[in-house]
LUMGULO-462595 format. One record per residue (C-alpha): residue in one letter; x, y, z. Coordinates in steps of 0.5 Angstrom, whole numbers. Layout:
N
[site A, [X, Y, Z]]
...
// end
This chain:
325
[site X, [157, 146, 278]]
[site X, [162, 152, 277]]
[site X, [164, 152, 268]]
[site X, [171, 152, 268]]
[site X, [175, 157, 263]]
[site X, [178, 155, 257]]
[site X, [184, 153, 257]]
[site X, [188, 158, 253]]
[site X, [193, 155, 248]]
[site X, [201, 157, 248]]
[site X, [203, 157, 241]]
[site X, [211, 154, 242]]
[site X, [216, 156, 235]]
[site X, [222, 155, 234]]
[site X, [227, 158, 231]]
[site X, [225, 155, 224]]
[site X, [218, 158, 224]]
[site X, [221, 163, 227]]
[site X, [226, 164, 220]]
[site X, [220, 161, 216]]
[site X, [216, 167, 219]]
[site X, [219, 172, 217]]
[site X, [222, 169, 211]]
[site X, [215, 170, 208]]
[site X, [212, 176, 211]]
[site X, [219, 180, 208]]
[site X, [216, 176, 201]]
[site X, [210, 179, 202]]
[site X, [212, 186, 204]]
[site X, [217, 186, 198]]
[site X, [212, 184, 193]]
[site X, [208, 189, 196]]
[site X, [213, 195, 195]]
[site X, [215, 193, 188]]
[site X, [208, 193, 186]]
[site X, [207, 200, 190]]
[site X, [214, 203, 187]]
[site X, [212, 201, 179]]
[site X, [204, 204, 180]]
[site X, [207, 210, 183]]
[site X, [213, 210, 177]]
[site X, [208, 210, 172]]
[site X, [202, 215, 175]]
[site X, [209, 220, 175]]
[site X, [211, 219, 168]]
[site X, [204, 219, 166]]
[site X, [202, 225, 170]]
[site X, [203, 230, 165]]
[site X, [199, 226, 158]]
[site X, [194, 225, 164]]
[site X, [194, 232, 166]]
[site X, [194, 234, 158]]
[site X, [188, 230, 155]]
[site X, [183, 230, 161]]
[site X, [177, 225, 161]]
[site X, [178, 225, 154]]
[site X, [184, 219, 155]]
[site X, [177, 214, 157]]
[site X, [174, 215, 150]]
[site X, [179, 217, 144]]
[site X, [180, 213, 140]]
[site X, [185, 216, 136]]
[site X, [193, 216, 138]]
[site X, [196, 222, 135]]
[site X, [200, 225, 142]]
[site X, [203, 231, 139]]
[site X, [197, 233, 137]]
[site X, [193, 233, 143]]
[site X, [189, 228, 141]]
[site X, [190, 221, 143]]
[site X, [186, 216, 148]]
[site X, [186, 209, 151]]
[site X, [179, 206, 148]]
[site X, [181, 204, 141]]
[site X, [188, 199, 144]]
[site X, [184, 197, 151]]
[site X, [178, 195, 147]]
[site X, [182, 191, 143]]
[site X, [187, 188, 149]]
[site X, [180, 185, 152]]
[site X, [178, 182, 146]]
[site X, [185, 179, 145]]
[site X, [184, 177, 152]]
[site X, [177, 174, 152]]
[site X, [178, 170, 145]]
[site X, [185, 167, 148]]
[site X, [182, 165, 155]]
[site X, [175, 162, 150]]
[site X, [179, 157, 146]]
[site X, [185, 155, 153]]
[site X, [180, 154, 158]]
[site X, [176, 148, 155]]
[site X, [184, 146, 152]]
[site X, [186, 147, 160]]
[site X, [181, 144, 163]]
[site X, [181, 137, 159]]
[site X, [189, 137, 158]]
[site X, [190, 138, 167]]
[site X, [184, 131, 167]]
[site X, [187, 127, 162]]
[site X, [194, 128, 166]]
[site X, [191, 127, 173]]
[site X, [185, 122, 171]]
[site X, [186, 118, 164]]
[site X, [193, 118, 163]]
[site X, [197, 112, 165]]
[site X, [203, 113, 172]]
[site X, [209, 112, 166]]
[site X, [206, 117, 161]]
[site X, [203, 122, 167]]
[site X, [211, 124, 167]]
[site X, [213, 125, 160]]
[site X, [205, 129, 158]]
[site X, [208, 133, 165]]
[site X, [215, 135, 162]]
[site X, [213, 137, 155]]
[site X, [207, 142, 159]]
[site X, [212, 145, 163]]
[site X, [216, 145, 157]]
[site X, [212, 148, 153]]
[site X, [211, 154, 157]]
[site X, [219, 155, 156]]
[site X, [218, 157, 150]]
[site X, [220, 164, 148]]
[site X, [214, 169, 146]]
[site X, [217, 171, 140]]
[site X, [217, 164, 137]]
[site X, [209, 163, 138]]
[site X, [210, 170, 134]]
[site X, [213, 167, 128]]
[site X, [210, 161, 128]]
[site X, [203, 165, 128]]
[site X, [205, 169, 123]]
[site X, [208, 165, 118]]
[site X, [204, 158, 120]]
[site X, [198, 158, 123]]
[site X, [196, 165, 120]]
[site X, [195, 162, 113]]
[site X, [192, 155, 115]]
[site X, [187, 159, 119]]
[site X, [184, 162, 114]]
[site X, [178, 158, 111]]
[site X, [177, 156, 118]]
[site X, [175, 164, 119]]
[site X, [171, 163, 112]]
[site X, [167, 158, 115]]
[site X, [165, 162, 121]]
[site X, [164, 169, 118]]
[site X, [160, 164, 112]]
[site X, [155, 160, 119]]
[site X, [155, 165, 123]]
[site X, [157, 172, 120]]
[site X, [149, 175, 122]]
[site X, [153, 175, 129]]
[site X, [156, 182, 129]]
[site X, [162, 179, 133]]
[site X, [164, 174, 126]]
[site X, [162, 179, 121]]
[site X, [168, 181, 116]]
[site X, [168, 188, 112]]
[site X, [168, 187, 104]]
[site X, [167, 179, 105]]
[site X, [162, 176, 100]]
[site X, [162, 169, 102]]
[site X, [159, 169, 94]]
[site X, [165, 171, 91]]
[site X, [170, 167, 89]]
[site X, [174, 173, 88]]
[site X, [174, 175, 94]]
[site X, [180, 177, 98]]
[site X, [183, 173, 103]]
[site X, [187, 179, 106]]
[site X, [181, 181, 111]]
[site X, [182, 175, 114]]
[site X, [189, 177, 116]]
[site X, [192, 179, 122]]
[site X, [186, 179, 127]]
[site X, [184, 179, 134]]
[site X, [182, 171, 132]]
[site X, [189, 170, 129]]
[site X, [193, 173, 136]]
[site X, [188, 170, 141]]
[site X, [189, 162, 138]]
[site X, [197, 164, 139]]
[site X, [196, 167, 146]]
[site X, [191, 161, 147]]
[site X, [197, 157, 146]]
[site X, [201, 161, 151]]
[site X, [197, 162, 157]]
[site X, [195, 154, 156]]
[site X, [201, 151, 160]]
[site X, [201, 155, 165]]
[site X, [193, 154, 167]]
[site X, [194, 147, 165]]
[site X, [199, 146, 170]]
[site X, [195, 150, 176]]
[site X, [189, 145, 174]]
[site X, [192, 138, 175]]
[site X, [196, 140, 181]]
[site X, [190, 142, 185]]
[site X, [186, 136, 181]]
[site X, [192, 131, 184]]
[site X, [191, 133, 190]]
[site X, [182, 131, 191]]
[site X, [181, 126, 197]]
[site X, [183, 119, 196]]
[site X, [178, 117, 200]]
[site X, [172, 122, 197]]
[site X, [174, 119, 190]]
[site X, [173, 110, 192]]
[site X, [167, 113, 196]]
[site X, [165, 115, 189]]
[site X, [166, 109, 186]]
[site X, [164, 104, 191]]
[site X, [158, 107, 191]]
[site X, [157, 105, 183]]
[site X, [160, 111, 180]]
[site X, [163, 111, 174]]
[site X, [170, 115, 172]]
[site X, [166, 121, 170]]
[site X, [161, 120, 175]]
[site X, [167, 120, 181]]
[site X, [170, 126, 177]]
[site X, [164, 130, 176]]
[site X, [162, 129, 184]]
[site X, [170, 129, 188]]
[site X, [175, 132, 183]]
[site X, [171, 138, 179]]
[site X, [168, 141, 186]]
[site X, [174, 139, 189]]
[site X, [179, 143, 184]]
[site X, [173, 149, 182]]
[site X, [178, 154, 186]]
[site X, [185, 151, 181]]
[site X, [180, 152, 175]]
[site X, [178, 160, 177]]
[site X, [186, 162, 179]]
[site X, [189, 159, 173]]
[site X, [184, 162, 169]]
[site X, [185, 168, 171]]
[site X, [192, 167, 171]]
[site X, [193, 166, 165]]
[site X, [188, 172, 163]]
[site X, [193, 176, 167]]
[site X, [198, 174, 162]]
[site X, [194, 175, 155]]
[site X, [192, 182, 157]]
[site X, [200, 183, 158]]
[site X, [202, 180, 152]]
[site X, [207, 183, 148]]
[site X, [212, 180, 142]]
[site X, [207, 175, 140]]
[site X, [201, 180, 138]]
[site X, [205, 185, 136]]
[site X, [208, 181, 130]]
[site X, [202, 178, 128]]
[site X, [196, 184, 129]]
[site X, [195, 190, 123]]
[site X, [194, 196, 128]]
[site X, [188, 200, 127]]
[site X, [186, 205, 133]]
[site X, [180, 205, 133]]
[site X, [174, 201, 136]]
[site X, [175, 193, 132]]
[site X, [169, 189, 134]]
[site X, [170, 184, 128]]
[site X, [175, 178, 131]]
[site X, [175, 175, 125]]
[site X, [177, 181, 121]]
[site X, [184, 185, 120]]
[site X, [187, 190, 124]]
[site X, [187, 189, 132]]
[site X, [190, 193, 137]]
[site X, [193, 192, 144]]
[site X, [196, 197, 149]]
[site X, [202, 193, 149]]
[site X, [202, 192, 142]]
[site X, [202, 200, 142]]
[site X, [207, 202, 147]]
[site X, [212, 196, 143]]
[site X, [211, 200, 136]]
[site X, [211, 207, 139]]
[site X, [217, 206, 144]]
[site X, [223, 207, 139]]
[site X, [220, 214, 136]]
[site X, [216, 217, 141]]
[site X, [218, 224, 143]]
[site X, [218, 226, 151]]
[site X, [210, 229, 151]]
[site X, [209, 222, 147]]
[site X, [213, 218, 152]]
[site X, [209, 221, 157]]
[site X, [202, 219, 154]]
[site X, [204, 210, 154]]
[site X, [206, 211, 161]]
[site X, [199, 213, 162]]
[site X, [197, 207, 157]]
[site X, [202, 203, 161]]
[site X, [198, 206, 167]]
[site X, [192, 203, 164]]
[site X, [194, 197, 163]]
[site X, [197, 195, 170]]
[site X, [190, 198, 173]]
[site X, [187, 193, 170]]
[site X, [192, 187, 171]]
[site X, [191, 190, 178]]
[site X, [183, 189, 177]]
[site X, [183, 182, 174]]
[site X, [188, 180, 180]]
[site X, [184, 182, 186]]
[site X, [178, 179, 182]]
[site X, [181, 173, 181]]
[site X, [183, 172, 189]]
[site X, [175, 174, 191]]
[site X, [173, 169, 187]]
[site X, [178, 164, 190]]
[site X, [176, 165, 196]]
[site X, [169, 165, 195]]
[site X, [168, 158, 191]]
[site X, [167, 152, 194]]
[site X, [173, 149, 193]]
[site X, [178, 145, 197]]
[site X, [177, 141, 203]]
[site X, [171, 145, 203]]
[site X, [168, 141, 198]]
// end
């Protein structure tokens, strides 16, 4: 008995595939350049601070550019912090908003929480800025109080010159921190990670979601075995997403932190910092050497944009998630 050969299979496009094709190869050739042509922008302004400070850039924390003497350590320091303290508070607030909408609401109102999510991502930044500074900011104090007071033997929720015994002690060292900032920029980045959460959390299997319940599962139970394994690849993205854009915030933490350029662990104290922030309030005023040294902030910045990305997608593609699941 002779095995045949397989049959080889002819793949017929017409001209529409052909246009969507090159439609979405031109998309991805031109995003690449882009982001190839900003890199290289940045890395050409920044050659000559770079050159200037050396290896010293990594870990000074000062900014004095003109002086010869400044660093990234301080501001990326601080941007991860913000990040973080953002990305703490939205996952859990995402998490629940996206099943809420695409398991408990009900048909009528699944519209209307849909709509005032994607509107709240249409709100200016400058407006969760004012709003941060002269609204939460002052109501948020006894909150950090609280924290400091339970929790101040953990280095991170420590406060300087804070004495939770002393009626006068001043609630200015509370004031424009990293704590304040990242609960702005949470409310920032929510929607958007929302929105990939419950899309991918509608799209679960039907049929996986009556098997579950005809097997007895309760709502949770059906939720916990088919939608969450089945969404673990929307909750990584849109996380990273939306660390991606804590990182790069700008208006928002520049109207609400007190910059200090140096190493601020404390969240809960005052004065915090953040690249964009840096370049926000030294732009106007910076000569051409200085000019040089935030490209080379901006640099940074990018690089590690650039990292969380590439993260984020590694990780994606390696979750059990989908129809994998």
């Amino acid at each position: 008995m002779t095995l045949e050969a397989p049959r080889k299979l002819v793949l017929i496009s017409d001209r529409g595939d052909i246009i969507y094709r090159t439609v979405a190869r031109s998309g991805g050739i031109i995003v690449l350049a882009i982001m190839t042509a900003i890199g290289v922008f940045l890395a050409l302004r920044a050659g000559q601070a770079i050159g200037k400070a050396g290896f010293s850039f990594v870990w000074t924390q000062a900014w004095e550019p003109d002086a010869n003497h400044f660093g990234i350590s301080a501001v990326l320091i601080g941007t991860l912090i913000i990040a973080l303290v953002a990305i703490v508070i939205a996952v859990p607030l995402s998490l629940g908003t996206a099943l809420y909408i695409s398991e408990y609401a009900p048909r009528k109102l699944q519209r209307t929480l849909i709509s005032l999510v994607d509107l709240m991502a249409a709100i200016p930044s400058v407006v969760f800025g004012l709003w941060g500074f002269f609204s939460l900011q002052g109501n948020i104090i006894d909150v950090a109080k609280w924290i400091s007071k339970t929790f101040g033997w953990i280095p991170i929720f420590a406060v300087d010159g804070f004495n939770a015994d002393d009626p006068l002690s001043s609630d200015t060292v509370f004031t424009a921190s990293s704590f304040v900032a990242g609960i702005v920029v949470a409310l920032m980045i929510t929607p958007i990670m929302t929105s990939i959460m419950r899309e991918v959390f509608s799209q679960a299997p039907v049929g996986e979601r009556e098997g579950a319940l005809g097997l007895g599962a309760t709502k949770w139970g059906m939720i916990r075995s088919v939608v969450l394994p089945y969404g673990v690849g929307g909750i990584i993205g849109g996380t990273m997403l939306g660390l991606g854009r804590a990182l790069g915030e700008t208006i928002a933490v520049y109207m609400i932190i007190s910059p200090v350029f140096a190493i601020q662990p404390h969240i809960l104290q005052s004065g915090a910092s953040s690249i964009s922030s840096l370049i926000a309030l030294k732009y106007g005023e910076a000569t051409a050497f200085g000019m040089s040294a935030l490209m080379a902030a901006g640099l940074t910045l990018f690089f590690v944009t650039l990292v969380v990305n590439f993260g984020a997608s590694a990780i994606v593609a390696r979750s059990r998630s989908g129809q994998s699941s």
